[in-house]
N, C-alpha and C positions, 0 to 999 in steps of 0.2 A: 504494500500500500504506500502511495505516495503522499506524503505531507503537506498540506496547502503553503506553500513559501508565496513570501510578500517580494515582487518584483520591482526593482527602483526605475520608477519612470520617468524619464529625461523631459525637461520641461524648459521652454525657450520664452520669456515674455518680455513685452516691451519695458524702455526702462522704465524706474521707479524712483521719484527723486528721495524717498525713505531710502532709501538702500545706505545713503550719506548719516543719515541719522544712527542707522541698525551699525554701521561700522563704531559710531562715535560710541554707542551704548557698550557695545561689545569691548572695542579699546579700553573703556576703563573700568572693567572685569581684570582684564587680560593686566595690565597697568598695574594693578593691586596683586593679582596672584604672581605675576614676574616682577617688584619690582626691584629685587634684588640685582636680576641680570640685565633688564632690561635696557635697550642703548635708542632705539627708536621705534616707531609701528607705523604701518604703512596701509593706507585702503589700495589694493590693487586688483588683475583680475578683471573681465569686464563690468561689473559691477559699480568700479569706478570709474567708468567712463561714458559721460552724460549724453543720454541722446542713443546708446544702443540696448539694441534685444540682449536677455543673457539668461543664463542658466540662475536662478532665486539665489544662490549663496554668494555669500559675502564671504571673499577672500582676505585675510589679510597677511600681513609677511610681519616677522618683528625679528630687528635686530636685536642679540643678547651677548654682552661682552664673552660669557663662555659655554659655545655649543654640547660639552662634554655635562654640564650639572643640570643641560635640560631634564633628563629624565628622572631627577628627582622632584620635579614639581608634577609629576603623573598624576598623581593619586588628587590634589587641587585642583589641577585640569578637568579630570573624572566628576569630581564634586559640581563640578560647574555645567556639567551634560556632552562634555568632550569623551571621544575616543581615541589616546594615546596610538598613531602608527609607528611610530619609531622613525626610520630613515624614508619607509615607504618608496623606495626605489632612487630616491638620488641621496649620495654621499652628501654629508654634510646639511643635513638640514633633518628638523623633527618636525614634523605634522602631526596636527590635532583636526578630527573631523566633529563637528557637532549634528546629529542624527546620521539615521542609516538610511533609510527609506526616505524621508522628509528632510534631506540634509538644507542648513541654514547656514551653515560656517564652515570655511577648512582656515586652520592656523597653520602657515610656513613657516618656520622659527630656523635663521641661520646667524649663524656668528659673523659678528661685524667685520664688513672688509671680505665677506664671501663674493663672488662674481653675480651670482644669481639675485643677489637685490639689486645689483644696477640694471641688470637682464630684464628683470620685471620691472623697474620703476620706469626702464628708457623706452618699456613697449607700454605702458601707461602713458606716460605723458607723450610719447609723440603720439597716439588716437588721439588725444584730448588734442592734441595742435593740429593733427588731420583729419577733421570729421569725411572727409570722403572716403577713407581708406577705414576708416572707423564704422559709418553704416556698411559699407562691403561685406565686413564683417559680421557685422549682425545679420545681413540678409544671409550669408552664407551659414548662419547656425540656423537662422528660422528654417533653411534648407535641410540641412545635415539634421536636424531634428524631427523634423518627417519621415524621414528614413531611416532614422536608428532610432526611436525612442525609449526603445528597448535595450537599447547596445551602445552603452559607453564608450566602449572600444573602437566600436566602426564609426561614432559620435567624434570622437578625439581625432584618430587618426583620419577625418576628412578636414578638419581644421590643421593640421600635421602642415602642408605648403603653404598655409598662407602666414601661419605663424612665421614660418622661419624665412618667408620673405620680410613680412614687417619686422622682427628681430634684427635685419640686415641691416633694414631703410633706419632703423629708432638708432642702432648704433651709429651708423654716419651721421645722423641730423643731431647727436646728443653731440659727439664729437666738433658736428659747426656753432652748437651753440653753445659750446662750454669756451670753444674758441673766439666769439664772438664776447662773450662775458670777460672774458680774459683780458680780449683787448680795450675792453671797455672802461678797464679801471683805470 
């Protein structure tokens, strides 16, 4: 006999300007249970970026002076309605999910000076500077969600080129504008 199991279904909605708020709320949970290690926190993910479709959860990333004593705050996380992953597939970094089926939060937690938070903040803010490359985006999840709603996997991996083209474009345009700042002083 087979078990009735609860299938997580992928959900794609227009933006929500709460989403800004759900970060703020969440941040200062997070703030209080990390603020031993904690160095910054960041809303990223599309979520934070105003004007497109996205998956309901609020992403955040926080930097922590030291990635090694995350896993002693588990059991706080837990307390909070977090599910501790560990590394969850990339070195260097602790993730926290909040729900299974109804998930509302994933927490990226890496140490300061990791690659991966400039990776994520330069593919945030350059949408937020290109809303045409930003709704692309979103049209192409309202797509990819018709077709996998069921399937995370075939979900991500149709989003898989477009990322790592925008990842390309956010790194050169961060580069002109860091250089641009530079000259500016």
């Amino acid at each position: 006999m087979v078990e009735n199991q609860q299938v997580r279904i992928i959900e794609v909605v227009p933006y929500n300007p709460e989403w800004k708020e759900a970060f703020e709320r969440e941040s200062s949970k997070l703030k209080i249970i990390l603020s031993e290690e904690i160095i910054d926190i960041h809303h990223v993910g599309s979520t934070s970026i105003p004007g497109i479709s996205a998956k309901p959860v609020i992403d955040i990333l926080i930097e922590v002076k030291d990635i090694s004593k995350i896993n002693s705050y588990n059991k706080l996380m837990e307390n909070e309605g977090y599910i501790a992953k560990g590394e969850y597939g990339l070195e260097g970094r602790r993730f926290f999910l909040k729900g299974i089926y109804n998930r509302t939060h994933h927490i990226h937690i890496y140490q300061v000076g990791n690659p991966e938070v400039t990776r994520h903040l330069n593919f945030r803010d350059y949408m937020i500077a290109h809303p045409k490359d930003a709704a692309a985006y979103g049209d192409l999840k309202n797509q990819l969600v018709e077709k996998f709603k069921h399937d995370i996997d075939g979900y991500c991996d149709g989003k898989d080129a477009f990322i790592k083209d925008i990842e390309i474009k956010s790194k050169e345009w961060a580069k002109k504008i860091h250089f641009i700042k530079s000259n500016d002083q």
